[in-house]
N, C-alpha and C positions, 0 to 999 in steps of 0.2 A: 504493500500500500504506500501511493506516496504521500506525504508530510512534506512541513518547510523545514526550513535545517535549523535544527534541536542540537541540545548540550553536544551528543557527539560529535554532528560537523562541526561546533564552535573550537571542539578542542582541537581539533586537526588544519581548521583551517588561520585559526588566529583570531579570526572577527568572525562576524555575522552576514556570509556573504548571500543568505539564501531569498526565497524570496518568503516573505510570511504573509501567512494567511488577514491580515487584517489586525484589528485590537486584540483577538482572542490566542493572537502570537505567542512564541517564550519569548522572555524576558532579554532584550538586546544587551548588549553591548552598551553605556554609557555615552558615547562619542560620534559624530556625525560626520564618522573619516573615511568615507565614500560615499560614491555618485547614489544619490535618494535615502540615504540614511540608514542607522548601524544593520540594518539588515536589509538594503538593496530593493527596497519597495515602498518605499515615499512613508511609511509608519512611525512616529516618533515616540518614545519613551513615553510615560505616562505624567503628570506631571509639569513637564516641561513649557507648557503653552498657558497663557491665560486671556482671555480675549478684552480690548480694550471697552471700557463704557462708556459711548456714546461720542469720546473727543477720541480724536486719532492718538494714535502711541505716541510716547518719546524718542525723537531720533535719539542714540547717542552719538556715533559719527559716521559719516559719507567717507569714501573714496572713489578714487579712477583708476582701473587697473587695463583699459583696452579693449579693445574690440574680441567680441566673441560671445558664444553659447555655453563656454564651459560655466559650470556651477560652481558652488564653493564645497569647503570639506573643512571639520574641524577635527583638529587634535591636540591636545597637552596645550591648552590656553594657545593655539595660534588656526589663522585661517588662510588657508592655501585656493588659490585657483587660477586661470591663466587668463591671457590678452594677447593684443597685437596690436603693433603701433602704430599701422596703417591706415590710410584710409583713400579713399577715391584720386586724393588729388595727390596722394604719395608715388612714385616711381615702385610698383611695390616689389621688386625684383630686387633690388638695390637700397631702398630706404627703409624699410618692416622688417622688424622684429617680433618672434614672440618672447613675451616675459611670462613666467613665476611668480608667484608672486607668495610672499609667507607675511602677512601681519599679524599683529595683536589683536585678539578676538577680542577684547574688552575695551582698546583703545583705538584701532585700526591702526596702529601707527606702526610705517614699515618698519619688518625684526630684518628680511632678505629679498632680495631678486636676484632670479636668473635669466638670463638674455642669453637668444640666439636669432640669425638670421633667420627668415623664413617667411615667404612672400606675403601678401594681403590679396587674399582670394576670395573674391566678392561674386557668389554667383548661386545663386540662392541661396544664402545664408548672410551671417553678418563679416563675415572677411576672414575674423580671427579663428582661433583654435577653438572646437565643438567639445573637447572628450573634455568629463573629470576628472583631477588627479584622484590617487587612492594615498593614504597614510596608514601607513603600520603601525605611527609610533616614532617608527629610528628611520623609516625609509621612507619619503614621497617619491611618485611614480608617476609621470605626465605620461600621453602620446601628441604628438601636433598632428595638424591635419593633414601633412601629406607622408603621417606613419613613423616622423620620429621621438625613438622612447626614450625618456631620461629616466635614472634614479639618482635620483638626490639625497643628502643627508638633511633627514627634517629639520634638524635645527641650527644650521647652518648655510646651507643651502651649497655647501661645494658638491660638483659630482660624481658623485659613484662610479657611474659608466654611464652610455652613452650608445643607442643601435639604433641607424636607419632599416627600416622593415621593408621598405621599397622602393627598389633602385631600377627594379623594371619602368621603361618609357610609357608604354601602354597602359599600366596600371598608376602612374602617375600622373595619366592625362585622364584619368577614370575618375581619381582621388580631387585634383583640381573640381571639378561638378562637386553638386549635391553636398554639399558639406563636407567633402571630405573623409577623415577617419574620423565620426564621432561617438563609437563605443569608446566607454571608462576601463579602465583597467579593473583587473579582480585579483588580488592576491589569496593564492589556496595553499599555507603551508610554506615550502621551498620554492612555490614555483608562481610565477607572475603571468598572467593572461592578458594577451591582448588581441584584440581583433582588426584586423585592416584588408578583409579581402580573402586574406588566409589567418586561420586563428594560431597563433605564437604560442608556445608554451617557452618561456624562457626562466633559466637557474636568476633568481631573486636579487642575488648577490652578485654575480658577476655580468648578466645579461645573455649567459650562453645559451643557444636554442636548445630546447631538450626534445622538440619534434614539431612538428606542422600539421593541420587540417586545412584542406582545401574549401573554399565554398562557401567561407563564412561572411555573412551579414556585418558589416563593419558600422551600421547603427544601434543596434541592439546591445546593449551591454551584457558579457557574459553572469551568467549568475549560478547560485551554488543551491543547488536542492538534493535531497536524501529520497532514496527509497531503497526498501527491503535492505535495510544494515546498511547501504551501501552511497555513497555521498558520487555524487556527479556532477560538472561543470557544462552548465544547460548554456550551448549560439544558437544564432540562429545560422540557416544556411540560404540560400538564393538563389542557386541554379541548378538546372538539369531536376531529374528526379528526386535528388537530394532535398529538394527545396522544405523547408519545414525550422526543425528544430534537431538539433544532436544533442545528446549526452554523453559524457567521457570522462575518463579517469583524469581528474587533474595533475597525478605526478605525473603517469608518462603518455596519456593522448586517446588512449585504446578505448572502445565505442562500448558506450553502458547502455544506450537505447539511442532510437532514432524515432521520429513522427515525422515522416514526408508527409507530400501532399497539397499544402495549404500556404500562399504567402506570407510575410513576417513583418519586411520591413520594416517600420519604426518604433513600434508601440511594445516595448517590452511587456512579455505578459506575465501573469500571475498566477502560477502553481499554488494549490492547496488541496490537501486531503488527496483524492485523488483524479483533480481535474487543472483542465489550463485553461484560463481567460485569454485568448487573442483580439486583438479589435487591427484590423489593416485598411486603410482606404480605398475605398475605387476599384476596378480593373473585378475580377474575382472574389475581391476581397471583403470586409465586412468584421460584423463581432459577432465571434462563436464563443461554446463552450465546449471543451473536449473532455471525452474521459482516457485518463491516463495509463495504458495496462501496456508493462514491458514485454506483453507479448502480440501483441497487435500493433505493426507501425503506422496502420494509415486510417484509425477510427472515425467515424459518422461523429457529428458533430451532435452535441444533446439537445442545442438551439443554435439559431443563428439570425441577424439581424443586417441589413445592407446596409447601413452605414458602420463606418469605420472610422479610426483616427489617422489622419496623417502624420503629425511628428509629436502632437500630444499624447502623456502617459494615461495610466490610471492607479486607483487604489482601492483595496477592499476593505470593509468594514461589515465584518458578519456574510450576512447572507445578500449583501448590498455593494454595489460595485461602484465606482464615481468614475469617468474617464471624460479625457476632453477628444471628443471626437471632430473630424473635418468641418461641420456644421453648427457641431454646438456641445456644449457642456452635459453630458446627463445621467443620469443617478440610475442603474439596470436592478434589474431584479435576480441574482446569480441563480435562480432556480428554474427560473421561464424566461429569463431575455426580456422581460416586459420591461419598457421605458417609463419609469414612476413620474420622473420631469426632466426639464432637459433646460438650458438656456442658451440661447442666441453668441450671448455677448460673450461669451467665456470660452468658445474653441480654441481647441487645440490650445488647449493649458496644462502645465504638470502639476497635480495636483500631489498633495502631501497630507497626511491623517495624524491629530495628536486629541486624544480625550476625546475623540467623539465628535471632531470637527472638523471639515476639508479647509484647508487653509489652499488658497490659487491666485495665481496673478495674472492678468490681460498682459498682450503686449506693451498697451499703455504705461503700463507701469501701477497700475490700480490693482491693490490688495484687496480678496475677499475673503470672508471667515463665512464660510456655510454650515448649518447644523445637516452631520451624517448620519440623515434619514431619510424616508421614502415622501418627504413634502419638500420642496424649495424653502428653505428659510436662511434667508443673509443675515448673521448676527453683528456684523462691523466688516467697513471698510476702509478702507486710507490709501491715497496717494503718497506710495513709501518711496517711490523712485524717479527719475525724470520719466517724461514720456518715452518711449522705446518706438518701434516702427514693428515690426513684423513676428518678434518670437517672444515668445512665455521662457522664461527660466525657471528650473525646478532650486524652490528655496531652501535652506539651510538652518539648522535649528539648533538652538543647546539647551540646558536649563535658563529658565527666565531672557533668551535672547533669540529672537528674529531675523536673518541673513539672508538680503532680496539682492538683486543683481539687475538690470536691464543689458542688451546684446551692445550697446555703446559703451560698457564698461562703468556705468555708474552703480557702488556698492553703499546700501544699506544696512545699520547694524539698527534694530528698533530694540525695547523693550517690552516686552511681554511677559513681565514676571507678576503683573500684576498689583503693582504698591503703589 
């Protein structure tokens, strides 16, 4: 039977990398030092969030860290995520950079930056760098967009090593479009996961390959699920018959289950018990539910619904789904597929779950606090960030603190502790 990943993958893998079923989760990990939080599905610790009454939050402070969609990550009092220093009227060949970036989670004030060349690619997306770094703790882990990894020493920022993943021409005129590399890294144990076309398993410490899968989805960020004893490192994959989802051994590669069949693309989905929420836009695509048996790869779907999400996530709470799909925001029913509400304004948003409330953001830069239930109810909102143009960032959380981003690099630290 599958489950999200419990005490055993925790000890093996380090952190929380699986995907959890909603509020009724185990109990994370402390720390928000990966892409959607300590366990890789937008859910936050319990606690952590209080919603403001009636006057918007207290900023504590702003920064500018660049152009881009990567998100933020906390760990040991600091906040990591990336930019680029591009923009339209830059040479971007020559004049863009991406940086690093490590501030103070409580001050914002820079602790490090790291900088490297690395063009301003504006082509549907915001130019900059898409993926999240990952923190261990002693290691940060970037990818840039067109596939190269860094690891860094978290609290220093000098680095480690350093590996371009694609040096192929073709595959880097493939990378330039659509964003780019925008899966986050996952660290399982010894060994570091990255996705850009083909999924990396590389040695943590040194950067050495320890094997290759062909075919992978380079938007879906890989994630960590258990079933039957056995812990697996869930891509997505994209072409040919393979098309679907993989599982695999995270130390050395080897295939623990496969699900062809069905497109993937953006919207990472959400394993629980023993089913997978998909939602894909357009083309064939759509929100299903699957039931998950390792011994069937290409199961009938339990529902399905023709709309889908283009690059917005989702999150579960109970037997209730929240995703920001192509057209609009809306709350499913994970038993029948039925759309309980939906909302216009709020597409393609990454939504994030703490107590019992979807926390999301518009393009705009407008913060909403929704009650996670089967009615629309807005409990607060606020204008945390400038306006932004085109994409939703998925926000970042710790105890009593709020970490919003817009794709022009403008960062928000709010308070939401409640006092």
């Amino acid at each position: 039977m599958w489950t999200t990943c419990i005490a055993a993958a925790f000890a093996t893998a380090g952190v929380f990398g699986g995907l959890a079923g909603g509020q009724d989760a185990a109990k994370p990990a402390a720390e928000w030092s990966q892409w959607r939080g300590p366990t890789r599905d937008g859910v936050c610790p319990k606690g952590w969030f209080t919603p403001w009454p009636g006057t918007e939050p207290k900023v504590l402070w702003r920064a500018q860290v660049g152009a881009g969609c990567s998100s933020m990550v906390l760990s040991k009092g600091r906040l990591y995520t990336m930019g680029n220093t591009g923009s339209k009227e830059l040479d971007a060949e020559k004049k863009s950079r991406d940086v690093v970036w490590c501030l103070d989670a409580e001050t914002g004030r820079e602790v490090w930056k790291h900088e490297y060349e690395a063009p301003f690619l504006l082509a549907q997306d915001a130019g900059g760098p898409n993926s999240t770094p990952f923190s261990d703790g002693k290691f940060l882990y970037t990818v840039s967009k067109l596939g190269i990894v860094h690891c860094l020493d978290a609290e220093k920022g000098s680095v480690i090593w350093q590996r371009n993943l694609v040096a192929d021409e073709k595959q880097l005129k493939s990378l330039s479009i659509w964003g780019g590399a925008v899966a986050s890294p996952l660290v399982v144990g010894d060994v570091v996961i990255v996705s850009v076309g083909l999924a990396h398993g590389l040695e943590k410490t040194t950067g050495k390959t320890l094997y290759e899968i062909k075919g992978a989805n380079r938007w879906i960020s890989p994630m960590l699920v258990e079933t039957g004893g056995r812990t697996a490192v869930v891509i997505g994959q994209e072409k040919g018959k393979e098309q679907g989802f993989l599982g695999f051994d995270a130390a050395g590669g080897e295939k623990v289950f496969s699900m062809p069949g069905f497109k993937t693309y953006v919207c990472n989905p959400i394993f629980f018990d023993d089913k997978v929420f998909v939602s894909v836009r357009g083309y064939d695509g759509g929100t299903r539910l699957y039931p998950v048996d390792p011994q069937k790869e290409n199961p009938d779907p339990l529902w399905q619904t023709k709309e889908g999400s283009y690059w917005g996530n989702a999150v579960r709470c109970g037997e209730l789904v929240f995703v920001g799909e192509e057209k609009d925001f809306a709350c499913l029913d994970l038993k029948t597929g039925e759309v309980k509400w939906s909302e216009k304004s709020l597409s393609n948003t990454q939504p994030v779950l703490s107590d019992g409330k979807v926390l999301t953001m518009r393009p705009d830069g407008k913060l909403f606090v929704i009650e996670a239930a089967a009615e629309y109810k807005v409990l607060a909102q606020a204008q945390a960030v400038p306006r932004g143009t085109k994409f939703s960032i998925s926000p970042a959380l710790s105890p009593g603190r709020l970490y919003l981003r817009n794709e022009k690099g403008d960062v928000a630290c709010l308070d939401v502790s409640g006092r």
